[in-house]
C-alpha positions as CSV (number, residue, x, y, z in Angstrom):
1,X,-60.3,-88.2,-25.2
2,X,-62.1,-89.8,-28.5
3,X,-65.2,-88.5,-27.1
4,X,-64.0,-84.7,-26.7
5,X,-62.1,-85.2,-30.5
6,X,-65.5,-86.5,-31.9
7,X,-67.2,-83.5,-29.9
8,X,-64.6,-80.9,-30.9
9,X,-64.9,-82.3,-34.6
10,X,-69.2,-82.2,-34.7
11,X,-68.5,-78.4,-33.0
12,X,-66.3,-77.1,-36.4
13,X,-68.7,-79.0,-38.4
14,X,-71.7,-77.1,-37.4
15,X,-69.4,-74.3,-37.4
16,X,-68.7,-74.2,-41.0
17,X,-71.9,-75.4,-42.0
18,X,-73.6,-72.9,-40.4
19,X,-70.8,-70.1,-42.3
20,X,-71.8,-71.6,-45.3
21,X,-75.8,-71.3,-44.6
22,X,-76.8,-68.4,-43.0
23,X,-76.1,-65.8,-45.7
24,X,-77.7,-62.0,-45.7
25,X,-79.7,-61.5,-48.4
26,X,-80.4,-64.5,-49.9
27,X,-82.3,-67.5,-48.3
28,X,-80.8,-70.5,-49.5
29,X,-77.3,-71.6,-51.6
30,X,-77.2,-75.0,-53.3
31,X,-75.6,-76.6,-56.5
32,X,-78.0,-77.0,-58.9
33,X,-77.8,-80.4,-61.0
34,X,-74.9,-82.6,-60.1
35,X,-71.2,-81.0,-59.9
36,X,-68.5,-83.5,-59.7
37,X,-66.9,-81.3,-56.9
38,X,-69.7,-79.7,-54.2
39,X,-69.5,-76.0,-53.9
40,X,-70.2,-73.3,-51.3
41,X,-71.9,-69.6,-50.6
42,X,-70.0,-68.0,-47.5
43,X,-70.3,-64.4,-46.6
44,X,-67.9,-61.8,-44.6
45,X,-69.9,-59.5,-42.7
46,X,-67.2,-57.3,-42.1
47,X,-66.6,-56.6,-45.8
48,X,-70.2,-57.3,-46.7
49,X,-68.7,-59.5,-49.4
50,X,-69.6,-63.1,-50.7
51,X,-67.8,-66.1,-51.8
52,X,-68.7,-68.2,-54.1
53,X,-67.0,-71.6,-55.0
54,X,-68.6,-73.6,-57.5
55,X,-68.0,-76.8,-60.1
56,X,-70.1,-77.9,-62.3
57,X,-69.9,-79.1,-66.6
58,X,-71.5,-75.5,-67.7
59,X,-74.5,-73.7,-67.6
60,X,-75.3,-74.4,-71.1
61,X,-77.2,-76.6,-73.7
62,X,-80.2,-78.2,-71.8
63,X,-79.4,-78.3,-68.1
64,X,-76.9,-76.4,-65.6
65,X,-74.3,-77.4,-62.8
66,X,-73.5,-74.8,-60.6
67,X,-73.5,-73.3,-57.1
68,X,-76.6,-70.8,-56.6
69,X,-77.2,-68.5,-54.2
70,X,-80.7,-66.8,-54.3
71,X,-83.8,-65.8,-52.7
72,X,-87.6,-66.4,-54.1
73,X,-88.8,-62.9,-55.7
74,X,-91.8,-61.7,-57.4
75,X,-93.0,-58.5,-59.6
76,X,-90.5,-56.6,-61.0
77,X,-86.7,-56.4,-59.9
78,X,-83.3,-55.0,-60.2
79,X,-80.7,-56.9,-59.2
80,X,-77.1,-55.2,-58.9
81,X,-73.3,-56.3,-57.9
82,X,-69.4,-56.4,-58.3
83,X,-68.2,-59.2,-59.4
84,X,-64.7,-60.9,-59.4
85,X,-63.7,-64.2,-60.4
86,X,-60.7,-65.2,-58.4
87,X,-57.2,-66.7,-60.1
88,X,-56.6,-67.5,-63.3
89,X,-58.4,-70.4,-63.7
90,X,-59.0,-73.7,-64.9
91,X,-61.1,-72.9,-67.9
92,X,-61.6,-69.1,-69.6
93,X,-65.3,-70.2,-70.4
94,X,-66.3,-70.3,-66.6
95,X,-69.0,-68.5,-65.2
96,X,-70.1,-65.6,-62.9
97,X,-73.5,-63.7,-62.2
98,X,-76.9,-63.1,-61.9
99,X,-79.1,-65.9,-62.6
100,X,-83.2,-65.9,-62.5
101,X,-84.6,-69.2,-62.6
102,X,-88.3,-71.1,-62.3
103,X,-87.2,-74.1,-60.1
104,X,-83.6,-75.7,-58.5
105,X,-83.8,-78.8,-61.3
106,X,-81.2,-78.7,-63.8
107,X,-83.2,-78.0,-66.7
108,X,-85.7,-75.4,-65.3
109,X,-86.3,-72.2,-67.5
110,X,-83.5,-69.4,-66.4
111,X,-82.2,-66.1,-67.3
112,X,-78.4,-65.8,-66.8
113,X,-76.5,-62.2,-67.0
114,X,-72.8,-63.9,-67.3
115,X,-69.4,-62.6,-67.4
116,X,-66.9,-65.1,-68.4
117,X,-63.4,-65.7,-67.4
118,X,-62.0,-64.1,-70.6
119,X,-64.0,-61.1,-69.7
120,X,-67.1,-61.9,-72.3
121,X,-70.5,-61.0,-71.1
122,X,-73.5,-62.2,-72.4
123,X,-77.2,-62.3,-71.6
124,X,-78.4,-65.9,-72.1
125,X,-81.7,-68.1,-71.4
126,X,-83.4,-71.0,-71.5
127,X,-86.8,-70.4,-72.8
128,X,-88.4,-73.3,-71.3
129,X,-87.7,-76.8,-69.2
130,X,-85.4,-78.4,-70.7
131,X,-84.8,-76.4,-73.6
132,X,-81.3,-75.3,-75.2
133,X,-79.9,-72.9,-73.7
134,X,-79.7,-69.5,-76.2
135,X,-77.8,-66.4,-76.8
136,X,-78.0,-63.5,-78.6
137,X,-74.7,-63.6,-80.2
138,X,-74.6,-59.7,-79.2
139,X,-72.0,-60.0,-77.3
140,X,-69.4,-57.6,-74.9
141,X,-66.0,-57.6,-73.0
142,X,-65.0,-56.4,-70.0
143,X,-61.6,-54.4,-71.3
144,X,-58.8,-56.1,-70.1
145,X,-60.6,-57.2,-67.3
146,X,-62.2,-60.3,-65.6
147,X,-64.5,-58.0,-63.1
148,X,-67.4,-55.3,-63.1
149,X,-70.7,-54.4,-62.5
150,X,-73.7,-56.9,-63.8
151,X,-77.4,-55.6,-63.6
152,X,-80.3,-57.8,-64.6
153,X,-83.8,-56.0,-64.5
154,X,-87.0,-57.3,-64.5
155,X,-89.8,-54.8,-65.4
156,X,-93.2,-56.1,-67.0
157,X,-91.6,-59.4,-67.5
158,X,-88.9,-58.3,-69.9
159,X,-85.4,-59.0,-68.7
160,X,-82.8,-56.6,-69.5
161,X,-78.5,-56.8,-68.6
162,X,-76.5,-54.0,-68.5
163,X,-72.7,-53.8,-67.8
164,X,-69.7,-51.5,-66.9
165,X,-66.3,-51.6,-65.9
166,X,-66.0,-49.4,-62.7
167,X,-65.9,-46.4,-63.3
168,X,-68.2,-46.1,-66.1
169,X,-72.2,-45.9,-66.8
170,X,-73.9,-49.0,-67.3
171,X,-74.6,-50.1,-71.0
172,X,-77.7,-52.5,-72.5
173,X,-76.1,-56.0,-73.2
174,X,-79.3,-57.3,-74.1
175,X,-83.5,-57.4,-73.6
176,X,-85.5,-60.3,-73.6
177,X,-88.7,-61.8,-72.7
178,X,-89.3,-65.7,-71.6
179,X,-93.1,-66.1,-72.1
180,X,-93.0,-69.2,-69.8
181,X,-91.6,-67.8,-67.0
182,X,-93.5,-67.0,-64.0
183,X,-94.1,-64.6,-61.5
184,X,-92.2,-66.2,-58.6
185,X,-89.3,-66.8,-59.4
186,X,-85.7,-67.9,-57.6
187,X,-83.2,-65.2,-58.6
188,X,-79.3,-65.0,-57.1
189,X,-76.1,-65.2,-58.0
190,X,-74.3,-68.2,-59.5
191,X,-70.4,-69.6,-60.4
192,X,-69.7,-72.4,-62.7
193,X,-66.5,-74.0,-63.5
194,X,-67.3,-75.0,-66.8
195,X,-65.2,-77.8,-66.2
196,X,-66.1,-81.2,-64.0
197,X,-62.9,-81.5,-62.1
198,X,-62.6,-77.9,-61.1
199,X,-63.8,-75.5,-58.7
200,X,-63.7,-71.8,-58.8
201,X,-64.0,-69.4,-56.8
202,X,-65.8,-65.8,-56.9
203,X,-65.9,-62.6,-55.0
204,X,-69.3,-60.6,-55.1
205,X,-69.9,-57.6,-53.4
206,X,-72.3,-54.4,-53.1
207,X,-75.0,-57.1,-53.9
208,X,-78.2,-55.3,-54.0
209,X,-82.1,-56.6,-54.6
210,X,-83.8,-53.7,-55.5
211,X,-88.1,-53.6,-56.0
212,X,-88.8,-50.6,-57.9
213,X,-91.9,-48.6,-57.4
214,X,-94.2,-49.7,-60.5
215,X,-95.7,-47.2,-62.9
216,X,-99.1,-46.8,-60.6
217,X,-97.2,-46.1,-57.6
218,X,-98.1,-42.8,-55.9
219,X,-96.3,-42.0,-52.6
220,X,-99.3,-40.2,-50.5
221,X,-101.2,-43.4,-51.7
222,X,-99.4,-46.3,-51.2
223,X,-96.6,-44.9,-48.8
224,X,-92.7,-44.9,-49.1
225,X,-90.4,-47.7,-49.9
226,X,-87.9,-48.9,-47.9
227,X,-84.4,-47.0,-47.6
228,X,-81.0,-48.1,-47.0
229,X,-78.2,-46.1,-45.3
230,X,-75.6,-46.6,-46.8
231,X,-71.5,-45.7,-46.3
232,X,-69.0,-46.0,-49.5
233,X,-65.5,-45.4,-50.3
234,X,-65.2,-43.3,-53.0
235,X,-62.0,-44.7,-54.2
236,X,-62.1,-48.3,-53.9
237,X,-66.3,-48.4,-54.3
238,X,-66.4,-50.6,-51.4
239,X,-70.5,-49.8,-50.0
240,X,-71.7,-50.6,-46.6
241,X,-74.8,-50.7,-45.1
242,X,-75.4,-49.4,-41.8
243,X,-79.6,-49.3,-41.3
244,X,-82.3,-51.0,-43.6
245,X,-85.8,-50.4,-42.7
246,X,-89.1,-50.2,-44.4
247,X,-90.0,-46.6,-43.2
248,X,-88.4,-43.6,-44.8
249,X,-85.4,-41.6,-44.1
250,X,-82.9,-39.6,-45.8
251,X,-79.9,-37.0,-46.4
252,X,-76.9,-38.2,-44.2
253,X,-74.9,-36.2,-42.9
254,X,-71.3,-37.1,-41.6
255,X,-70.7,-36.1,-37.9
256,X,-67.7,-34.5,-37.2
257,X,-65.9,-37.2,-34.9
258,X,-66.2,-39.4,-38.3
259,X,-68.0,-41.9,-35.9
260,X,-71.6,-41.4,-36.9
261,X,-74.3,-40.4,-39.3
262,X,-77.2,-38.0,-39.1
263,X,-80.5,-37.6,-41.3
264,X,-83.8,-36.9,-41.1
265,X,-86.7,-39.4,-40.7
266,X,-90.5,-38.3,-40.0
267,X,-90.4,-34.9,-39.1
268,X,-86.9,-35.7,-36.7
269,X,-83.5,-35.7,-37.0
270,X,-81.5,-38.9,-35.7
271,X,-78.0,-39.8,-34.9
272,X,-76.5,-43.7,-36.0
273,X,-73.4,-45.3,-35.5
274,X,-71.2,-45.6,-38.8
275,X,-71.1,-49.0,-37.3
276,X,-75.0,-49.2,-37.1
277,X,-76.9,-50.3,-34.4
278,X,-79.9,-48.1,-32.2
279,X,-80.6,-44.5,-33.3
280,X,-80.5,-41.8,-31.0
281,X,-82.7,-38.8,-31.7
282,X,-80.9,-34.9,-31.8
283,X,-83.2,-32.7,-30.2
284,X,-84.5,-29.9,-32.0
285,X,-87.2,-28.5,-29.5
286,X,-90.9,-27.8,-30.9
287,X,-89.2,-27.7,-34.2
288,X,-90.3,-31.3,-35.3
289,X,-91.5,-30.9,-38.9
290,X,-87.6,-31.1,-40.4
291,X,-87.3,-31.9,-44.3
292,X,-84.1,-33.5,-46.2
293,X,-82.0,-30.3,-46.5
294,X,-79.9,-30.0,-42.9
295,X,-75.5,-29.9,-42.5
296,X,-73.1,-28.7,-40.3
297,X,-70.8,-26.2,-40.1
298,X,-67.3,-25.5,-41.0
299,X,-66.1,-25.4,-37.9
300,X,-68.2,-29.2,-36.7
301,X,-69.8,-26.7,-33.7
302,X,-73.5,-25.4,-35.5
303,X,-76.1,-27.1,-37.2
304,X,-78.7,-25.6,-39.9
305,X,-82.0,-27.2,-40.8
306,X,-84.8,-26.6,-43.0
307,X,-88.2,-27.4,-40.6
308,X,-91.8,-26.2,-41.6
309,X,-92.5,-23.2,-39.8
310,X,-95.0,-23.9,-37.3
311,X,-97.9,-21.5,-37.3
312,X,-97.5,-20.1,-41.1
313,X,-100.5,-20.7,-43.0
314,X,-100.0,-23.6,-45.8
315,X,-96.8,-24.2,-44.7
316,X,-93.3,-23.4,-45.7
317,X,-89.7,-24.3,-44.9
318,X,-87.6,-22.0,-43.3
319,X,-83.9,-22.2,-42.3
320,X,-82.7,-22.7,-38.3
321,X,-79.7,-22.9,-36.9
322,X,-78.9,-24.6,-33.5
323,X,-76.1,-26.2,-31.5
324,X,-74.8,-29.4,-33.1
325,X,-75.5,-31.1,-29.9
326,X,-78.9,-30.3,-30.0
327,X,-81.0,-27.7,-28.4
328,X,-83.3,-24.7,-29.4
329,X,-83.1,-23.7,-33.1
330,X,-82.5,-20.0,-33.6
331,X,-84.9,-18.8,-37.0
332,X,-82.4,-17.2,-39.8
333,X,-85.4,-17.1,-42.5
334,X,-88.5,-14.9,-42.5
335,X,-89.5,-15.7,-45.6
336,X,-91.0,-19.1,-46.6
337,X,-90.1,-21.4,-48.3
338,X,-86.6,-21.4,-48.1
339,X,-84.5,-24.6,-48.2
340,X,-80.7,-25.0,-46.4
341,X,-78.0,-26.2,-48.6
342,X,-74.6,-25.2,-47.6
343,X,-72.5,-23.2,-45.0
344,X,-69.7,-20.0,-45.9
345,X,-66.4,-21.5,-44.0
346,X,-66.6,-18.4,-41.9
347,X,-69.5,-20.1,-40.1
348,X,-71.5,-17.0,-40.2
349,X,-73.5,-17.6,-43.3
350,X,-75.8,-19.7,-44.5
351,X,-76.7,-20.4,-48.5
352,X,-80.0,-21.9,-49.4
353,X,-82.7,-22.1,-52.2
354,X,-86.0,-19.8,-51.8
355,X,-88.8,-18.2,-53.9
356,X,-89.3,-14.4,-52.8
357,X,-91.8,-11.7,-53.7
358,X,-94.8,-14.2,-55.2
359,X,-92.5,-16.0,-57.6
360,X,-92.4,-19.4,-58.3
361,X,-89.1,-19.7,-59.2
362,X,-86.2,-20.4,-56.8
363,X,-82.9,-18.6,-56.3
364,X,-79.7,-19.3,-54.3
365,X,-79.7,-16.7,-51.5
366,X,-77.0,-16.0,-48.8
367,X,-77.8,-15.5,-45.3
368,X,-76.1,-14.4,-42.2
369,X,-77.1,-16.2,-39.1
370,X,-77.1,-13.4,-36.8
371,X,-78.9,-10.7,-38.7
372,X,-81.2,-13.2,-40.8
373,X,-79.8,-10.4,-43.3
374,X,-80.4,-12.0,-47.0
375,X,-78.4,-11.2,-50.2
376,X,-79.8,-12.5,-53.3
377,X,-77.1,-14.4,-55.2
378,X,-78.7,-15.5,-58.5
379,X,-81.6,-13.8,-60.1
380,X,-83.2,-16.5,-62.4
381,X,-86.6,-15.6,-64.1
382,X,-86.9,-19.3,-65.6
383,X,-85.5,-22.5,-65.1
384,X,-84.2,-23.8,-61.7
385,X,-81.4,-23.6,-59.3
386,X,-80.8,-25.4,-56.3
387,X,-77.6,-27.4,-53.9
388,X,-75.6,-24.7,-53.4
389,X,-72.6,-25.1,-51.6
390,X,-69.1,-23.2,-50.9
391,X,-65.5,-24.9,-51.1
392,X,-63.3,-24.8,-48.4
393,X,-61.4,-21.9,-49.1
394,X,-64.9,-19.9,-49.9
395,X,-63.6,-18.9,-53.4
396,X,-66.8,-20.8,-55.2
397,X,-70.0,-22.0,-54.8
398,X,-71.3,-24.9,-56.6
399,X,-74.9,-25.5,-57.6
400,X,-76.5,-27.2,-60.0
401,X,-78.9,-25.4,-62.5
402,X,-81.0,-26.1,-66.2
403,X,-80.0,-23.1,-68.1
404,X,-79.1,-24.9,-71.3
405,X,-82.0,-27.3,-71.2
406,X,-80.4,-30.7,-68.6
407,X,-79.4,-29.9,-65.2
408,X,-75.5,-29.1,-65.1
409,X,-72.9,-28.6,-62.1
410,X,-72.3,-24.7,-62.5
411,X,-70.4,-22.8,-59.9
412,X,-69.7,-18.7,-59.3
413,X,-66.6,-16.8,-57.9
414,X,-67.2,-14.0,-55.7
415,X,-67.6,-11.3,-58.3
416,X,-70.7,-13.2,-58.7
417,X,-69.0,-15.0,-62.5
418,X,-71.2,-17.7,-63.6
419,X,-68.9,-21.2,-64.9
420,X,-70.5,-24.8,-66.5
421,X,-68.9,-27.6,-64.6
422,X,-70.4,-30.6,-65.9
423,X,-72.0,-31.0,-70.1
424,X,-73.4,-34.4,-70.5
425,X,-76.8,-35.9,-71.6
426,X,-77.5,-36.8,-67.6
427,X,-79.2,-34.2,-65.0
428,X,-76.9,-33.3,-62.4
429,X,-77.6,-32.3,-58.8
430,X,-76.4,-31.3,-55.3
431,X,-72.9,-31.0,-55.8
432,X,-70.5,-32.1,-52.8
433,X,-67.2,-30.5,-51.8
434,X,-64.8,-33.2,-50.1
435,X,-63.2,-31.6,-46.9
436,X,-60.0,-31.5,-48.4
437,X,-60.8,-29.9,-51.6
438,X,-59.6,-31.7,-54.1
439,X,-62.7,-33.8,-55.2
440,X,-66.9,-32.9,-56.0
441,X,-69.2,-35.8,-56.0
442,X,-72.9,-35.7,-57.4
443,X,-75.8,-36.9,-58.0
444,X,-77.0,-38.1,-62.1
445,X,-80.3,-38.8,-62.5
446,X,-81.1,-40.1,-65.7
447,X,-81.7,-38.6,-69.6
448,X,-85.2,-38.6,-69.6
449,X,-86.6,-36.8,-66.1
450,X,-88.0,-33.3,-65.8
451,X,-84.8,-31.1,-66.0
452,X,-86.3,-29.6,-63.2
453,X,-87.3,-32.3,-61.1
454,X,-85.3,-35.0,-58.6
455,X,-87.9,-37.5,-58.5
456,X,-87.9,-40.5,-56.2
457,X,-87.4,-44.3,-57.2
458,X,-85.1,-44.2,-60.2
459,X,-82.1,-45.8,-61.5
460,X,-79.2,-43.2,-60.4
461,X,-75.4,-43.0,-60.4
462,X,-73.0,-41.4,-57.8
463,X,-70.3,-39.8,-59.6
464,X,-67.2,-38.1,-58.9
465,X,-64.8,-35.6,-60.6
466,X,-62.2,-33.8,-60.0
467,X,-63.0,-30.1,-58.2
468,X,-59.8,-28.6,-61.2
469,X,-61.7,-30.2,-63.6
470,X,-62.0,-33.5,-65.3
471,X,-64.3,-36.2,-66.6
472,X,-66.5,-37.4,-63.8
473,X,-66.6,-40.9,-63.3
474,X,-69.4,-43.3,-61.8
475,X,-68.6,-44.2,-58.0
476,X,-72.2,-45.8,-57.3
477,X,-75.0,-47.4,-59.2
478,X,-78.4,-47.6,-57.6
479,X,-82.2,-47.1,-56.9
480,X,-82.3,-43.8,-55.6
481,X,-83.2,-40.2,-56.1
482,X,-84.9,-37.9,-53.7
483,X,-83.4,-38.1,-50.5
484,X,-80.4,-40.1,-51.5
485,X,-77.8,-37.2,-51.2
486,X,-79.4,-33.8,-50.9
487,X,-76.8,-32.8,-48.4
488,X,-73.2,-32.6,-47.3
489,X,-72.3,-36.5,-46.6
490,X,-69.1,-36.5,-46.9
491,X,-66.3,-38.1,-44.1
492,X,-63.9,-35.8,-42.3
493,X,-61.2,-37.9,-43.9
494,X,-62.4,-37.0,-47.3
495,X,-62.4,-40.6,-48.1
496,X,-65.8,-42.3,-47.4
497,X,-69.3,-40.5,-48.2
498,X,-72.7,-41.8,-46.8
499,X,-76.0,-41.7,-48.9
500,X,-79.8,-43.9,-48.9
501,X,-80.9,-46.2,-51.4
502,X,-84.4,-47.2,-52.1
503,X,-86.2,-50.7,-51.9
504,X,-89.7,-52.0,-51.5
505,X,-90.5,-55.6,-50.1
């Protein structure tokens, strides 16, 4: 009996150890200096969430306590989260977030991105081993608020925070440049109690470890980065991941059974669990050179995709339509190039983006799927149109366009009557129509891009508004951009919507 206790006893204590240990992400947790109290990293794969408990005197003056959670890192970085500290706690000076460090001793050179218990966030270092720690005295609050979103970038060896509460873009806390600090580095997150006989606890989710493409990078060169698939409730913010790889892919679309994604990867179009696990390719026949721009119909029984059309000299992407199933794509474009974007709810039509008779500038065109019979619906000399897509009821299309000098969210009635949807200092593209009508999500790409342009491998937001009308408001932050949401993603349930993320190594 004492034998089987003992056993049972060594069984739970592997057990926890081993919850504790074998985290996503990052490759080692451990208190760093000497906490009083011993703390813990756990994770909950089903929420994709960690747990942090920590003690420790501070992370302050010339050495740290607290419990770290990170992974060795190199070249430049972005480092993104949520994060909660949990209670009300013991001390409103204790700590939570993103910490970048040279070595696990107490007084190795760090840069911490903070938020405090009283909601104060701060940028602060520790130039050097064993140095004071400093601040910039610049300092801002979380309003009303204990939680949001911490960013610390690396790029050319300048560190730079930015905040938000949820909901909100990211703003500049702070820049700042440790001369001493090397390449490889240890960066993760961290919780300290600021107090020797306490330990508190954190919640940190939609943890990403983003390495940016650097200012050399060119794609036919030096290849894609890695993606992310990626599910998100667009209420709650809650992200999941569903596939990682280092190999491209792009554009989800939600199937109808609300049980699995499709996108485009290499030419092919592929089928994943919401859930994740193995990919199952759709088949599309000799049509194997399929681009980002694909969606499904109204009534969850057609699918249109934008392919190269084989034979046609230089190339050019035309829009097929096909069984959703799979099967032999039926050509609805003669002309060339011509990219899919949206469906009419009578399942009949198809809207898309095209440049006709020699010009270089594209226009949003209807088709019918039958008749390949085109109606031209915008007739733009300059500038650029593209993402159009109908509402439910068919009474508007939305599309994004550069008319007044950034790329706005416009939308036109039947009668053809032109609207502005969106005026801010961000360019705005492929609007998204929730199944139930009441919501529009889109993609931001930041100030200073080619109006007319949705580059790769930048720092984008998700945001969300109201389809009456309304301020939009940020739903996701992340490295993105091309690819990430060019089509239809939303869930059947109008809750959840399903885009990719960018990484390198």
């Amino acid at each position: 009996m004492k034998f089987t206790f003992c056993l049972l006893l060594q069984t739970m204590t592997l057990w926890v150890f081993a919850q504790q240990t074998a985290l996503p992400i990052f490759e080692k947790a451990t208190d760093i200096g000497a906490p009083d109290i011993k703390g813990a990293t756990t994770y909950n794969a089903a929420t994709q969430t960690f747990t942090l408990k920590g003690a420790g005197y501070n992370v302050w003056f010339n050495r740290d306590e607290c419990q770290f959670a990170y992974k060795k890192l190199s070249g430049d970085f972005i480092l993104t989260a949520n994060f909660e500290l949990v209670g009300k706690g013991k001390n409103p000076h204790r700590k939570i977030g993103w910490m970048v460090r040279t070595s696990e001793d107490a007084d190795a050179a760090s840069m911490d991105a903070v938020v405090h218990g009283d909601g104060l966030t701060v940028l602060q270092w520790r130039g050097s081993k064993g140095a004071s720690m400093r601040d910039p005295e610049d300092e801002i609050f979380f309003p009303k608020k204990k939680t949001g979103i911490i960013q610390l970038e690396r790029a050319g060896g300048v560190f730079t925070m930015r905040v938000a509460t949820y909901g909100e873009p990211l703003q500049v806390v702070g820049s700042h440049r440790i001369e001493s600090m090397p390449d490889a580095v240890l960066a993760g997150l961290f919780i300290s109690a600021h107090d020797s006989s306490a330990l508190e606890e954190g919640r940190v989710w939609n943890v990403r470890i983003d390495k940016p493409a650097d200012t050399s990078y060119n794609a036919n060169r030096d290849g894609a980065l890695g993606c992310r698939l990626e599910t998100m409730n667009v209420f709650t913010g809650m992200r999941q991941v569903v596939r990682e790889a280092q190999i491209r892919f792009e554009a989800p679309n939600w199937m109808p059974d609300g049980k699995q994604l499709l996108y485009n990867e290499g030419g092919s179009l592929y089928k994943v669990a919401v859930k994740g696990g193995a990919a199952e390719k759709l088949n599309t026949d000799t049509i194997n050179r399929n681009n980002n721009d694909h969606g499904i119909s109204f009534n969850g029984k057609l699918l249109a995709i934008s392919s190269h059309k084989p034979g046609l000299k230089g190339g050019g992407s035309a829009v097929y339509v096909l069984p959703l199933e799979g099967g032999k794509p039926k050509l609805v474009t003669e002309e060339t190039p011509s990219y899919w974007h949206g469906w009419h709810p009578n399942n009949k039509e198809v809207v898309f983006v095209g440049q006709r008779n020699g010009s270089t500038i594209y226009n949003i065109y209807r088709a019918h799927i039958g008749t390949g019979k085109e109606t031209a619906l915008t007739t733009n000399t300059s500038g650029h149109v593209d993402g159009p897509e109908y509402t439910p009821d068919g009474q508007f299309l939305y599309y994004n366009a550069n008319p007044t000098g950034t790329m706005q969210i416009w939308r036109m009635n039947n009668d053809g009557v032109k609207e502005q949807v969106t005026f801010d200092e961000y360019n705005n593209w492929f609007p998204h129509i929730y199944p139930d009508g009441k919501w529009i999500a889109f993609i931001s790409f930041p100030p200073d891009i080619d109006p007319d342009s949705h580059p790769s491998y930048k720092r984008v937001m998700l945001r969300l508004m109201p389809l009456k009308g309304g301020a939009p408001r940020v739903i996701a932050y992340l490295y993105g951009g091309q690819g990430t949401i060019n089509v239809p993603s939303w869930s059947p349930d109008s809750k959840q919507i399903a885009f990719v993320s960018n990484s390198g190594k």
